[in-house]
OpenMM code with the backbone's topology and positions (N, CA, C; nanometers):
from openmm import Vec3, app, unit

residues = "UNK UNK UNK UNK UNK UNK UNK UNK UNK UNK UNK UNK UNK UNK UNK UNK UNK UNK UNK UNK UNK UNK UNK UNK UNK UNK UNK UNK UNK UNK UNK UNK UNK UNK UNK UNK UNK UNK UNK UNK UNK UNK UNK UNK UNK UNK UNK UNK UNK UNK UNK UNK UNK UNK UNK UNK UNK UNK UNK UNK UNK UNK UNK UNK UNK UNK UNK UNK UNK UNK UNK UNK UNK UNK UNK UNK UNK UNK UNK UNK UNK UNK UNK UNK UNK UNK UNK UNK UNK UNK UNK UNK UNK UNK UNK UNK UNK UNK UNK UNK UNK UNK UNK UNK UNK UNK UNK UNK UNK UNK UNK UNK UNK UNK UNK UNK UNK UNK UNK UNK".split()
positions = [
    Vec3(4.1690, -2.2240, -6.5390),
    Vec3(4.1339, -2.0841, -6.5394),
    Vec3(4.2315, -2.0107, -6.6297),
    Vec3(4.1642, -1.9252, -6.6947),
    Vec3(4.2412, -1.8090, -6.7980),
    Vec3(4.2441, -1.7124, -6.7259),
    Vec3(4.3997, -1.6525, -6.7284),
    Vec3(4.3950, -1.5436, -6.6917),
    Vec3(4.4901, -1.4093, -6.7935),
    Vec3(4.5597, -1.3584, -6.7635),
    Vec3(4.6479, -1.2662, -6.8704),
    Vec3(4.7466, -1.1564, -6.7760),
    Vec3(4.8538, -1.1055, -6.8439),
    Vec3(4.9946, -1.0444, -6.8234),
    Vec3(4.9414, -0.8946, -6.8860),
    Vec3(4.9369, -0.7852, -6.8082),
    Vec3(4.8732, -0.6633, -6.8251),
    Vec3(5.0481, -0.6518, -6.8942),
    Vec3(4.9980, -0.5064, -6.9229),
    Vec3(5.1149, -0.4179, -7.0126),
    Vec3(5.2463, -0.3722, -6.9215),
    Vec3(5.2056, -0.3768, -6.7664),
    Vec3(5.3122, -0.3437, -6.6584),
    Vec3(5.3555, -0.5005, -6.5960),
    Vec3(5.3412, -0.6502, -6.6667),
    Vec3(5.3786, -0.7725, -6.6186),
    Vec3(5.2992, -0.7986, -6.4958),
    Vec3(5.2123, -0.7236, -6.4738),
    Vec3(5.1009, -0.8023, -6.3848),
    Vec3(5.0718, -0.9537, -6.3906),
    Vec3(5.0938, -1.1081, -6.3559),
    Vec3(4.9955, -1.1899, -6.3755),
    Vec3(4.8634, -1.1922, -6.3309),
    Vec3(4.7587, -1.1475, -6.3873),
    Vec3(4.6576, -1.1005, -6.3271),
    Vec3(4.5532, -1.2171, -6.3663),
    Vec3(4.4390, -1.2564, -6.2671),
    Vec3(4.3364, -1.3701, -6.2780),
    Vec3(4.1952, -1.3069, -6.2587),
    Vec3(4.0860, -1.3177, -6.3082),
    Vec3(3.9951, -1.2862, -6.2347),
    Vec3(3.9463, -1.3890, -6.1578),
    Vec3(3.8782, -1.3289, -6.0454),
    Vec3(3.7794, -1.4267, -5.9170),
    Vec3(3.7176, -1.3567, -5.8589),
    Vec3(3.5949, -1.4146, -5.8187),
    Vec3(3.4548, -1.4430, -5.8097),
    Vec3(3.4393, -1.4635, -5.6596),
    Vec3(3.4227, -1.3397, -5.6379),
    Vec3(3.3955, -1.3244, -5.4287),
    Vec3(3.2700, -1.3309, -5.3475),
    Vec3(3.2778, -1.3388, -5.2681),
    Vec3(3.1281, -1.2700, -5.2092),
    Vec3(3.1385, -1.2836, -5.0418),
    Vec3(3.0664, -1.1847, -5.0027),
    Vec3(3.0747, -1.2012, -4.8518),
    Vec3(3.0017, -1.2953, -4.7811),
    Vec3(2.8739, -1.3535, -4.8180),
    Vec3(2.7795, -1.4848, -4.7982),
    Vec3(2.7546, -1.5412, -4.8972),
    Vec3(2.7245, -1.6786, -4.8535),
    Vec3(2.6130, -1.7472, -4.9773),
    Vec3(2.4785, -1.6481, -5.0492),
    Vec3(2.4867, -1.5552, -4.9693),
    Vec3(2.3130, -1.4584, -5.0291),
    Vec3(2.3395, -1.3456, -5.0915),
    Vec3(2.5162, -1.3424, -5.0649),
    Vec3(2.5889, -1.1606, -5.1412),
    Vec3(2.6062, -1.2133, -5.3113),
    Vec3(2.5671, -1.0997, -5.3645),
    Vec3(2.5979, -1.0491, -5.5184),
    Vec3(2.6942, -1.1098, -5.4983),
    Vec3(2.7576, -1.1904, -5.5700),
    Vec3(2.9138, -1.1943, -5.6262),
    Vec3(2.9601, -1.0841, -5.7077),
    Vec3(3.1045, -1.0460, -5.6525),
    Vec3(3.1695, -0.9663, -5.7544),
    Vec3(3.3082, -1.0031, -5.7975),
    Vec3(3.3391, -1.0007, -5.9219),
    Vec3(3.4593, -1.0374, -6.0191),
    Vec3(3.5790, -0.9172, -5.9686),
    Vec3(3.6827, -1.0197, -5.9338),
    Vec3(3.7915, -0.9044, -5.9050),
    Vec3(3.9468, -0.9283, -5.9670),
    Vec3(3.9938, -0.8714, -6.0157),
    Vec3(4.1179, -0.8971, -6.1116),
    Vec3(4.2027, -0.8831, -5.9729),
    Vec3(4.2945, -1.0163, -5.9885),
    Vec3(4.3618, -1.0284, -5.8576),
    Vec3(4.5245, -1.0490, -5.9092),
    Vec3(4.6210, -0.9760, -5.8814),
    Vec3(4.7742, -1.0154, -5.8697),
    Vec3(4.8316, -1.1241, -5.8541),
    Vec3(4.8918, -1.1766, -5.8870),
    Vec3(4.9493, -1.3437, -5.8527),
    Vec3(5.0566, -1.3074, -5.7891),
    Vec3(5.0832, -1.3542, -5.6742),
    Vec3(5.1603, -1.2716, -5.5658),
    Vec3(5.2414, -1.3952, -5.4580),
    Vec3(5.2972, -1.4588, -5.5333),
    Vec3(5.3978, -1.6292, -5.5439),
    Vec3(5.5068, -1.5734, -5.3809),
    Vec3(5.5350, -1.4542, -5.3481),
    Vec3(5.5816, -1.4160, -5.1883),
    Vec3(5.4932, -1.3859, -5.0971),
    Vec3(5.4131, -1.4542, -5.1519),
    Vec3(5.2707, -1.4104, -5.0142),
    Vec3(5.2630, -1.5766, -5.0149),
    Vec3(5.2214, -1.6032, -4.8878),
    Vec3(5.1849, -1.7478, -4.8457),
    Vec3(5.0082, -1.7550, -4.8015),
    Vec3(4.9305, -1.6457, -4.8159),
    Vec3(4.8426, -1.6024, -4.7737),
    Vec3(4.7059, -1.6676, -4.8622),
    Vec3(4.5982, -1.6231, -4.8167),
    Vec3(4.4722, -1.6266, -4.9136),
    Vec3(4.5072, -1.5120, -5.0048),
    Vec3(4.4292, -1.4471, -4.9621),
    Vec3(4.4156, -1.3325, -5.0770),
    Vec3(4.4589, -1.1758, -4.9879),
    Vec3(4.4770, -1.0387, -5.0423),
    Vec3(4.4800, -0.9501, -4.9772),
    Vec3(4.4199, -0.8395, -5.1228),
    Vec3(4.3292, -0.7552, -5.0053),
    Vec3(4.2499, -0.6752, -5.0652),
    Vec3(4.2489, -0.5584, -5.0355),
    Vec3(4.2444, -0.4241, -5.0796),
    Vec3(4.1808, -0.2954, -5.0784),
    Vec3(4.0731, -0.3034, -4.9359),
    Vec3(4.1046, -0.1921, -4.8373),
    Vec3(4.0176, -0.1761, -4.7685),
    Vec3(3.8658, -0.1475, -4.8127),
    Vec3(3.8825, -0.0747, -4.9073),
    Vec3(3.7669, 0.0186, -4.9728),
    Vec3(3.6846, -0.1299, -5.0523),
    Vec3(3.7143, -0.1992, -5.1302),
    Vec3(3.6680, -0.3495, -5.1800),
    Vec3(3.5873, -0.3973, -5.0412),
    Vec3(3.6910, -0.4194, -4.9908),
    Vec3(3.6208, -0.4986, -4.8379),
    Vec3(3.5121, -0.4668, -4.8429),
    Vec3(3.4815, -0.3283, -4.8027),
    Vec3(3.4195, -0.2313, -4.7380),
    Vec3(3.2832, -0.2497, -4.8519),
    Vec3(3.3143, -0.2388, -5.0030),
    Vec3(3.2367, -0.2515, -5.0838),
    Vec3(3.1646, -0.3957, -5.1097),
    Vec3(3.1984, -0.4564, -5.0563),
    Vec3(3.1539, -0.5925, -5.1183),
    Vec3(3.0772, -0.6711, -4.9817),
    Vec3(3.1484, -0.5765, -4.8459),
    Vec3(3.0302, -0.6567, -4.7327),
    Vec3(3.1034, -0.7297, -4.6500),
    Vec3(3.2222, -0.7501, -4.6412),
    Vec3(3.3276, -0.9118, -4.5690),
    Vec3(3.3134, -0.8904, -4.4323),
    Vec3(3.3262, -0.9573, -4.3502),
    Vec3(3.2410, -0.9722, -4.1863),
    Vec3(3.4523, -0.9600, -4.1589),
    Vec3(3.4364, -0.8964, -4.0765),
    Vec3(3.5937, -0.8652, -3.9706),
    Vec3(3.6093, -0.9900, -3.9038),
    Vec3(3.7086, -1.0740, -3.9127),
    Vec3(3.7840, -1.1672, -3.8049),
    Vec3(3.8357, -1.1551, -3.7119),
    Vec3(3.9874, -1.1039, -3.7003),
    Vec3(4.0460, -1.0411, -3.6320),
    Vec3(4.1563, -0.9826, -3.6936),
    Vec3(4.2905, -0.9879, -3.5761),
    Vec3(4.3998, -0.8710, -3.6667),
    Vec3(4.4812, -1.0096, -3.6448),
    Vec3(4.6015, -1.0169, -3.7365),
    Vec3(4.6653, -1.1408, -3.7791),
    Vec3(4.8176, -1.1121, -3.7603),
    Vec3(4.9168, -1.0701, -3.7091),
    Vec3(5.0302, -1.0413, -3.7406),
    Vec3(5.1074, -1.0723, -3.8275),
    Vec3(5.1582, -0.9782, -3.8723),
    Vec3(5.2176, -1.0592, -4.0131),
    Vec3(5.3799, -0.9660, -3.9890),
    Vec3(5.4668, -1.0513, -4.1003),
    Vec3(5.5676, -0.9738, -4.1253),
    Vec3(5.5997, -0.9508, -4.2720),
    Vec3(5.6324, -0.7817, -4.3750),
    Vec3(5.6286, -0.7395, -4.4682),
    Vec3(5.7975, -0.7733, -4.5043),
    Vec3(5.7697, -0.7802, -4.6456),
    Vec3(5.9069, -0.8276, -4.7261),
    Vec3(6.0743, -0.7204, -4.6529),
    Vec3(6.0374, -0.6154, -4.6313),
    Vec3(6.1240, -0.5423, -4.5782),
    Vec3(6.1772, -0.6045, -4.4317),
    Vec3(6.0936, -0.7244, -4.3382),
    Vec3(6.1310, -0.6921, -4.1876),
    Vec3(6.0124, -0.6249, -4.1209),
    Vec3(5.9644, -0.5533, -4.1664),
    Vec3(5.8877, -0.4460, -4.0396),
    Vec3(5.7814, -0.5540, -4.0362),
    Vec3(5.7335, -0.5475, -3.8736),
    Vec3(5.6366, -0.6184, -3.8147),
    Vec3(5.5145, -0.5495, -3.8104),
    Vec3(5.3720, -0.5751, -3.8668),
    Vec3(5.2693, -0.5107, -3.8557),
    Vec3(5.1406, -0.6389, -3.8107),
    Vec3(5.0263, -0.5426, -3.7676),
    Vec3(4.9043, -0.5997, -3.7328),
    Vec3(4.8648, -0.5903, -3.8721),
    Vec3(4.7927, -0.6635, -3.8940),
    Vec3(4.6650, -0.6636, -4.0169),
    Vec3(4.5093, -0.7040, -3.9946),
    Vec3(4.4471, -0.6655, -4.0435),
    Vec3(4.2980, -0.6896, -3.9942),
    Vec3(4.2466, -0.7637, -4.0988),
    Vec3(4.1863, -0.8877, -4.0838),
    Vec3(4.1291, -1.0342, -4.1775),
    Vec3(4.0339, -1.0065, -4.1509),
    Vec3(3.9543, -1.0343, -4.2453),
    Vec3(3.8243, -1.1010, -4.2747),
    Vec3(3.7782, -1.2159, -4.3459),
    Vec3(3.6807, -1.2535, -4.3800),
    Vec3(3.6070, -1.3812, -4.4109),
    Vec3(3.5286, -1.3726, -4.5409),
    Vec3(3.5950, -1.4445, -4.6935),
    Vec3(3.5531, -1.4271, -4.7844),
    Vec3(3.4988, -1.5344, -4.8540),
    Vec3(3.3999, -1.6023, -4.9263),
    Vec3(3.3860, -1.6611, -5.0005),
    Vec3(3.4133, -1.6507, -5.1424),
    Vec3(3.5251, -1.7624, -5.2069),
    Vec3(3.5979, -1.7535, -5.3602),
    Vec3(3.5109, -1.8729, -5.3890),
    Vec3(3.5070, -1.8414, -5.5154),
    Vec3(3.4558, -1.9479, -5.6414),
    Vec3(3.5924, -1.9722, -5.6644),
    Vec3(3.6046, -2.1398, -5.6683),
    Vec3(3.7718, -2.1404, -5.7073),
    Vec3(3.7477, -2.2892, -5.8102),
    Vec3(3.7172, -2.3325, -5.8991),
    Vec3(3.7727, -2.4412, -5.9596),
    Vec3(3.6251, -2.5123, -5.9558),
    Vec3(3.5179, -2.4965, -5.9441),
    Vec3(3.3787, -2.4871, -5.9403),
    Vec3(3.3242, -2.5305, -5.8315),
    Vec3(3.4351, -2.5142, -5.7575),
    Vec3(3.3965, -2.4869, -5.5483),
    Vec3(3.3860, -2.3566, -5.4753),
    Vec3(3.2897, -2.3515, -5.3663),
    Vec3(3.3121, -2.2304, -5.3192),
    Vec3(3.3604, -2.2609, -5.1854),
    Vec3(3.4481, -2.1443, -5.1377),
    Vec3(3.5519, -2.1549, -5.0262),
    Vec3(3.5174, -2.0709, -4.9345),
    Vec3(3.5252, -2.0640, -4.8144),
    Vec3(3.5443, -1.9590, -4.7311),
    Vec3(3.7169, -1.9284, -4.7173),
    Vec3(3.7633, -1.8334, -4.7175),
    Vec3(3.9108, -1.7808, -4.7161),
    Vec3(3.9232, -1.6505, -4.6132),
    Vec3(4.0361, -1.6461, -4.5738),
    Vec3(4.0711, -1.5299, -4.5478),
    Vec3(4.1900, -1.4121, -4.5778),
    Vec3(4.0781, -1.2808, -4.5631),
    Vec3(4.1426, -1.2013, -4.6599),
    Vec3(4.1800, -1.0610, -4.5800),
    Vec3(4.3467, -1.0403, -4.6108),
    Vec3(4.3845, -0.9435, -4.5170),
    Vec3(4.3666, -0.7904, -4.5635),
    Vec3(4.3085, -0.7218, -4.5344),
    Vec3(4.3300, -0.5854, -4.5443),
    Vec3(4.4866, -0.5246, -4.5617),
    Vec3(4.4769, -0.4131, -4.6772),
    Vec3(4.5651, -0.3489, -4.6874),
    Vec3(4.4919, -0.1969, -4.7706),
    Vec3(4.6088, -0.0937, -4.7536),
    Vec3(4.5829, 0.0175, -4.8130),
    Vec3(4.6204, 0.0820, -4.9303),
    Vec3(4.6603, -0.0277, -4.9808),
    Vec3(4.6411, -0.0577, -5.1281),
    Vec3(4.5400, -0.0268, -5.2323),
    Vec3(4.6088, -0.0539, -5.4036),
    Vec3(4.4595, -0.0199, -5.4537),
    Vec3(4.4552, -0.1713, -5.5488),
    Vec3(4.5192, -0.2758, -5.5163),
    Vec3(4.5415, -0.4027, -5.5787),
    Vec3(4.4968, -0.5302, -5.4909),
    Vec3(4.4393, -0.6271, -5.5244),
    Vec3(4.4044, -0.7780, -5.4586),
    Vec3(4.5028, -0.8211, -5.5315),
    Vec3(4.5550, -0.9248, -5.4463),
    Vec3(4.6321, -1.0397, -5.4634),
    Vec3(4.6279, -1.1646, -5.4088),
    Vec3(4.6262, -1.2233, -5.4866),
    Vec3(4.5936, -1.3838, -5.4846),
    Vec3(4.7677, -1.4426, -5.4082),
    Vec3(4.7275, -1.5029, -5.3042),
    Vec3(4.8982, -1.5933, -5.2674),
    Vec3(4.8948, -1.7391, -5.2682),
    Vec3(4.9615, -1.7962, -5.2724),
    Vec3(5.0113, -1.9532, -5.2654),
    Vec3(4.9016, -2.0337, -5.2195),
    Vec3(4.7983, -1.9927, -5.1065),
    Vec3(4.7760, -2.0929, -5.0057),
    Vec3(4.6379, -2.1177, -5.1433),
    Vec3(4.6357, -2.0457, -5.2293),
    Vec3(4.5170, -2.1096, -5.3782),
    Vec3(4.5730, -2.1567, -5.4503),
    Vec3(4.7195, -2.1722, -5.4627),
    Vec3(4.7873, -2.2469, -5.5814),
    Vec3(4.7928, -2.4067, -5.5248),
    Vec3(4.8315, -2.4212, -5.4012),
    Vec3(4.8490, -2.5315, -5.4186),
    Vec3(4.8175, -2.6282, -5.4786),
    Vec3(4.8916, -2.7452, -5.5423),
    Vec3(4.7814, -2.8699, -5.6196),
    Vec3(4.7853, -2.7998, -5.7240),
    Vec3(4.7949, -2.7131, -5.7859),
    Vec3(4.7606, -2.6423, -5.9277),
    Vec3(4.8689, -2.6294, -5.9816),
    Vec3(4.8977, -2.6040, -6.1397),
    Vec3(5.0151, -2.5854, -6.2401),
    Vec3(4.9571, -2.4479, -6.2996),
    Vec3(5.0853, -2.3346, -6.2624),
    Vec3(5.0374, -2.2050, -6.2685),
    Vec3(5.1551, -2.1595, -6.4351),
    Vec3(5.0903, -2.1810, -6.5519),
    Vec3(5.1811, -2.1168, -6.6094),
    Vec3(5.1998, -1.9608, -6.6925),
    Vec3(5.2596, -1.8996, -6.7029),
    Vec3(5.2758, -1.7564, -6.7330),
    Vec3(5.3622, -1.7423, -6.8617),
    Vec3(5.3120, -1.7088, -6.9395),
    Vec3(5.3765, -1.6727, -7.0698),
    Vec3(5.3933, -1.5552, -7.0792),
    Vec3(5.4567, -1.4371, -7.0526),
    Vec3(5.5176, -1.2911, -7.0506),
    Vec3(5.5132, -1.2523, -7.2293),
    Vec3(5.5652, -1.3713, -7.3174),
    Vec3(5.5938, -1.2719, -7.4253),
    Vec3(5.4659, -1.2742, -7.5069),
    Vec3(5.4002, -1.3749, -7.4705),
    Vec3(5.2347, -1.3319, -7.5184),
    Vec3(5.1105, -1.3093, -7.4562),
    Vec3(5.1495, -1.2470, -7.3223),
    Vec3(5.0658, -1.2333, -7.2316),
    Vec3(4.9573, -1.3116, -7.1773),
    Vec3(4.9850, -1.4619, -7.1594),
    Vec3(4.8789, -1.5126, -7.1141),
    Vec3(4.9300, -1.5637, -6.9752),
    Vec3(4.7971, -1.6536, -6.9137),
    Vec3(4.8409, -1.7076, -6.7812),
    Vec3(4.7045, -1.8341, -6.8125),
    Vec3(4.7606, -1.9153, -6.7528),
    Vec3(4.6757, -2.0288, -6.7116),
    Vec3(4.7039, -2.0963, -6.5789),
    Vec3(4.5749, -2.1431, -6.5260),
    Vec3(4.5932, -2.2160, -6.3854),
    Vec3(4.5252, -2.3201, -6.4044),
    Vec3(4.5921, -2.4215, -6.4185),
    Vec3(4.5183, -2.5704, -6.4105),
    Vec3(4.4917, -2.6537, -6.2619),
] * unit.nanometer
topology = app.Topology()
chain = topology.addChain("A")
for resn in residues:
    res = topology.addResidue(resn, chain)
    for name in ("N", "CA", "C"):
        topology.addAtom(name, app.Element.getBySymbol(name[0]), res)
C-alpha cells in the first residue's frame, strides 16, 4: 500500500471501510498512530456517517494517565485484498487513526524528506 507524509508530517494511508458487506464503502485518510496498540480510532461524526453498529464501551488509558470509557464499534477494512471486521473506538476528534494491531507482519516505511510512505 501507498500512502504519503502531508505538509504537517502526518503519515497518512488511505482505507477502505464499511459498516456491512451491503454498505457503500468509504475511503478514509487515516494517521499512522505507532502509540496506539488499537484497530483504528475514528471521528464520532464518520461513525455516525458511514453506519458502524455500537459494541460496547472499552476502557482505555490516554498517553497522559487519565483513565477514560470509550465507546467501540464494529468495522469492516479492506486491508491487503482481505476484508476484516475490526474494532473502532470513538473519539471527538476530527482525525482516524490507524494503530499497530494492522501493522503487524507488515514493513511500514516512511520517508519524511520526500514524503512518501509504504506498507508492505
Amino acid at each position: 500500500m501507498i500512502g504519503r507524509v502531508d505538509a504537517v508530517r502526518r503519515a497518512l494511508l488511505d482505507i477502505e471501510v464499511a459498516a456491512t458487506n451491503q454498505s457503500a464503502v468509504t475511503t478514509v485518510a487515516a494517521w499512522i498512530d505507532t502509540g496506539f496498540n488499537g484497530y483504528l480510532v475514528m471521528p464520532s461524526q464518520l461513525i455516525d456517517q458511514i453506519g458502524l453498529t455500537k459494541e460496547a464501551a472499552t476502557d482505555a488509558v490516554l498517553a497522559d494517565g487519565t483513565s477514560v470509557v470509550l465507546e467501540s464499534y464494529s468495522c469492516l477494512i479492506e486491508w491487503f485484498g482481505d476484508r476484516y471486521r475490526v474494532q473502532v473506538v470513538a473519539n471527538s476528534g476530527s482525525t482516524t487513526l490507524l494503530g499497530t494491531a494492522l501493522l503487524g507482519g507488515r514493513r511500514l516505511f516512511i520517508d519524511y524528506e520526500d514524503g512518501r510512505l509504504e506498507l508492505n
